[in-house]
N, C-alpha and C positions, 0 to 999 in steps of 0.2 A: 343230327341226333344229339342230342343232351347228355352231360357227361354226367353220372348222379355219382355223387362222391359217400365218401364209407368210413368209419370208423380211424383212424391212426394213418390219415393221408390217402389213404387208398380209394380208388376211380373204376366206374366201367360204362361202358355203352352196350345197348343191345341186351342181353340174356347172359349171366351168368352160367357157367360149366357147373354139371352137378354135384361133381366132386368140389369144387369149390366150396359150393352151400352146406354139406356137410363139412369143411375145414371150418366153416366160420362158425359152426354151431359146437367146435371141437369136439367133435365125434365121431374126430376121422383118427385110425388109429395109420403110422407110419410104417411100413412095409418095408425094410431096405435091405435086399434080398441077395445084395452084393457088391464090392465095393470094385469089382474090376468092370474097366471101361478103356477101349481101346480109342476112343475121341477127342482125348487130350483138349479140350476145351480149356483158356488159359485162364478163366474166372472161374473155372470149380472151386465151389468155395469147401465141397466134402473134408472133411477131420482129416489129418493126419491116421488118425487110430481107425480109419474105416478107409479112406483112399486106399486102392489100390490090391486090398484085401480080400478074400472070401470069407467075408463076414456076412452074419443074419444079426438085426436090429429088430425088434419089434417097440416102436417110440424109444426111448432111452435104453432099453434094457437090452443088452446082447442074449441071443437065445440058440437052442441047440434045438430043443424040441419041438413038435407038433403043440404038445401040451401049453408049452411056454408061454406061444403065439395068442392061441386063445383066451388063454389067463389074463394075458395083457389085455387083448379086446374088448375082453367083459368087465375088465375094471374100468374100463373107461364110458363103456355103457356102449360101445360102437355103432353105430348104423352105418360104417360103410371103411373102406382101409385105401388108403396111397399106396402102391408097389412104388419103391423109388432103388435107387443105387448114386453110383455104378450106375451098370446100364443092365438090367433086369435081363434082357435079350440075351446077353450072353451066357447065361446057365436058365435054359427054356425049361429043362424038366422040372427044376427048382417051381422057377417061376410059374406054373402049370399046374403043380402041386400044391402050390400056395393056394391059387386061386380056386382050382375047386374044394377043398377043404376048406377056405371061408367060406365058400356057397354051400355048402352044404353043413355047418355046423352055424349058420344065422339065418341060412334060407336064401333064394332067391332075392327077395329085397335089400340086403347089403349092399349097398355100391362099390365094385373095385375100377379105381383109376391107377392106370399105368405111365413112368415116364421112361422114355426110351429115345436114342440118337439114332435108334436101325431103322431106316426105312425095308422092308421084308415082308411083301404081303401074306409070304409063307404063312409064316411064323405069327403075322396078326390072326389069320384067320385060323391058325390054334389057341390062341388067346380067346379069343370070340367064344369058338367050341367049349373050353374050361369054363366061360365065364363073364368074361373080362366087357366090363358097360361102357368104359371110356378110355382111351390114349391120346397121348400126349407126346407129340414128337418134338424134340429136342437137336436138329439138325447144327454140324460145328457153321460159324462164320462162314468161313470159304464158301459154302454150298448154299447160303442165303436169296444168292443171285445165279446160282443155276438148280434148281430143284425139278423144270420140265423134264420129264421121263424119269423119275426118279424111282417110282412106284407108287408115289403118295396116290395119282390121281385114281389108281383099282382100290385103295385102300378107303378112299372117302364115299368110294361105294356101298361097303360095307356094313354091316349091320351093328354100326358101334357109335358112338358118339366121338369122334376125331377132332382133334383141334394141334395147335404148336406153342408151347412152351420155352420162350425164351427173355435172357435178358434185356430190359433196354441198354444198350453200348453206349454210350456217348461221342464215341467215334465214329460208328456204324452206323449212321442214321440212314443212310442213304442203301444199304444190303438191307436193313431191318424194313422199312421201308418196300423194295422189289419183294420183300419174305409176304409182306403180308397183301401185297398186291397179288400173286402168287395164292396164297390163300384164299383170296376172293372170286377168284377166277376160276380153281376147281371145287371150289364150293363147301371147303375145311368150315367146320361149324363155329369156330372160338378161337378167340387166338389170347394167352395170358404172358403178361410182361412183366416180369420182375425186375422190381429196383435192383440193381449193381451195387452189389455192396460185397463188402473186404471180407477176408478171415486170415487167422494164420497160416491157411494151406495157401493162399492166392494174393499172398499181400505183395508180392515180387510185379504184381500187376500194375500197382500203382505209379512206380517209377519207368517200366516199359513202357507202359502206355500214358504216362503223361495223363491220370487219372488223380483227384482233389476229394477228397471227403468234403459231403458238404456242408458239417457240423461239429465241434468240437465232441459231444455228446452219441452220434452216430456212426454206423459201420456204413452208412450209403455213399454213394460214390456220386457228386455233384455231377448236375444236369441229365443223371437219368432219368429220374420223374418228366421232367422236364421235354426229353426227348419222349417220352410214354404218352406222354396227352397230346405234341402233334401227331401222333400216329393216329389216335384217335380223331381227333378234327380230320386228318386226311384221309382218313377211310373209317366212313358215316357205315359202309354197307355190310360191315361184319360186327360178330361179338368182338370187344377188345375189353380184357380187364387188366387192370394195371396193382398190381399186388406191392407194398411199398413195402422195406423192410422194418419197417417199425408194428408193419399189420400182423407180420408173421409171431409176434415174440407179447403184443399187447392186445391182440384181440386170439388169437387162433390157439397159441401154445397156453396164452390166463386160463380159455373156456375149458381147454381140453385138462387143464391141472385143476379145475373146480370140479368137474367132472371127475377125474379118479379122486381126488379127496374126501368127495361126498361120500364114494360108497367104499375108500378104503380105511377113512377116519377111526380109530376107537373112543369109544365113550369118554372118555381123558382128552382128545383132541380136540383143539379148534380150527379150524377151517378158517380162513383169511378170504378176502376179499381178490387177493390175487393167487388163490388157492395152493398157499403153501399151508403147515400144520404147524400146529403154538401147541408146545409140550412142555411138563417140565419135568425133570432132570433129579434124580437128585442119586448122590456116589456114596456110597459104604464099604467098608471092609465087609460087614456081615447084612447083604441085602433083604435074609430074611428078617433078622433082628430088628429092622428098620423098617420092615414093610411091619411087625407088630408091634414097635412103638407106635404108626400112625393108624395102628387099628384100633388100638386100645386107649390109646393117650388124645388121639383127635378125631375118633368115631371116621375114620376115611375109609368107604366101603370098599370091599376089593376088585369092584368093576372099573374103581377112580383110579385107579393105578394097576403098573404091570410089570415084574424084574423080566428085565431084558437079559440074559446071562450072556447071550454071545456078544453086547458090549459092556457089558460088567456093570450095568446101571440100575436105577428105576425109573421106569416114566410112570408121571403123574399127572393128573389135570392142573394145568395153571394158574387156576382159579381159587385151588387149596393151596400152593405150595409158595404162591405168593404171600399169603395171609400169614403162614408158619413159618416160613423159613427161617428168619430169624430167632426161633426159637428150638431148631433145631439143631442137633452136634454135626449136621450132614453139608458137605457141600450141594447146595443149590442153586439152579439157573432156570433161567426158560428160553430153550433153542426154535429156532424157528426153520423147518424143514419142503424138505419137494417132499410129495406126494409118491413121485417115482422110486422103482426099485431098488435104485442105489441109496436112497435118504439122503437124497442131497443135504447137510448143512448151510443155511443160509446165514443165521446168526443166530451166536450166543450172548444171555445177558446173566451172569452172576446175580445172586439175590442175598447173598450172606458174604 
């Protein structure tokens, strides 16, 4: 079978997962329903500030409410959500919760995929019930080479789209390997491989395990790719997709910030190419006095600009504030921001 290759390194054989196809369209919003996980897997690359946690994420924004969740969805335009963690499984009513409240405030056709370390045909076939179109099992190492009677093989029965979710190891080739030999033989629909790559939660890994970055410039961990595409060549007879981590930050997370920018943008912003927002800036002691010097003195209608009070500023269109600045008593810049809830700053550039 032919390996077709994808955007920012990334590989697959066979059919893509459907929750994929919505990742790569960024219009999958992140579900992360909770940060406790009794799996200890030693490459969890999860935050510090979500590891370990009972935390709710909805994409970057931490949220409390039902409200929250959906706010974020429809900024982003949603057609379908990841439940991730932690391991979702272990707060089911949450989990449960989640799911039929997005089915039923987008409809039926939303896609939810779930990942999960629990094999539990229980508890899948209350997922099913809520909702739930796809899982994604995430079984630790250890259990890569013994998964018969595990429960997997009543669950792939099911009436769900099943596959396995795991790293390629660079060590493990040979577990990875029997996992997805294993997969082919009860007849698991997909199986996706993520490049091995570092964070500051899971960096202790690289000297445990005798693990190399494979590039001055990347968090990936050499010869995982590497190890992903014999998997592929050695088993023609399943889905395999190999997800690099360069695909997750350069195609999936760009689409999905071009996507909330488009519809969270105001009339003053611009929208980038790698959908962050070009604003500009500009500081006063007296923010109205200076939103009527540029009404009056530089005809700037007041849809072109906005006084922010809870950061003491004004934003303006870039486009005027460039052209004037120098002509104003005002400090001016043009910061260049995320899309996302926090306003991430990316960078600022002085104009006076």
């Amino acid at each position: 079978m032919r390996i077709r290759r994808q955007d920012c390194g990334s590989a697959y054989i066979g059919e893509l997962a459907k929750g994929c196809e919505h990742c790569m369209e960024g219009s999958k919003m992140v579900l992360f329903v909770t940060g406790r996980c009794d799996t200890g897997c030693f490459y969890c690359p999860v935050s510090f500030e979500r590891k370990g946690r009972d935390v709710v994420y909805a994409n970057e924004r931490k949220v409390s409410k039902r409200e929250e969740i959906i706010e974020e969805a429809e900024s982003i335009g949603a057609t379908g959500s990841g439940i991730t963690g932690g391991d979702p499984l272990m707060k089911m009513d949450r989990t449960v919760e989640m799911i039929r409240m997005l089915k039923e405030h987008f409809g039926p056709e939303h896609h939810i995929h779930l990942y999960t370390s629990t094999v539990d045909p229980e508890k899948v076939s209350a997922l099913i019930e809520a909702g739930l179109d796809e899982i994604r099992f995430h079984p630790p190492v250890s259990k890569w080479k013994e998964m018969d009677g595990s429960g997997m093989e009543e669950i792939v029965k099911m009436d769900i789209d099943v596959g396995f979710e795991v790293p390629a190891l660079p060590d493990h080739e040979e577990d990875l390997s029997a996992l997805l030999d294993y997969a082919v033989k009860i007849g698991v629909k997909f199986v996706n491989l993520n490049e091995l790559e570092f964070s500051e939660s899971n960096w202790d890994m690289m000297s445990t395990h005798d693990y190399e970055v494979r590039d001055e410039i990347s968090a990936a961990v050499l010869d995982s790719e590497e190890v992903a595409i014999r998997m592929m060549k050695s088993h023609p007879e399943i889905s395999i997709h190999f997800c690099s981590s360069t695909f997750k930050d350069g195609v999936q997370l760009r689409k999905r910030l071009i996507r909330r920018a488009e519809r969270v943008a105001k009339e003053y912003d611009v929208v980038t190419e790698d959908g962050t927002l070009l604003k500009g800036l500009i500081y006063s002691d007296d923010l109205n006095e200076a939103a009527e010097i540029l009404r009056t003195e530089y005809d700037v209608p007041d849809v072109l600009m906005f006084i922010d009070s809870e950061r003491n500023r004004m934003e303006i269109a870039p486009w005027i504030v460039e052209e004037i600045a120098e002509e104003l008593p005002f400090k001016c810049y043009i910061a260049e921001e995320y899309p996302t809830d926090d306003r991430l700053e990316v960078e600022r550039t002085p104009l006076n």
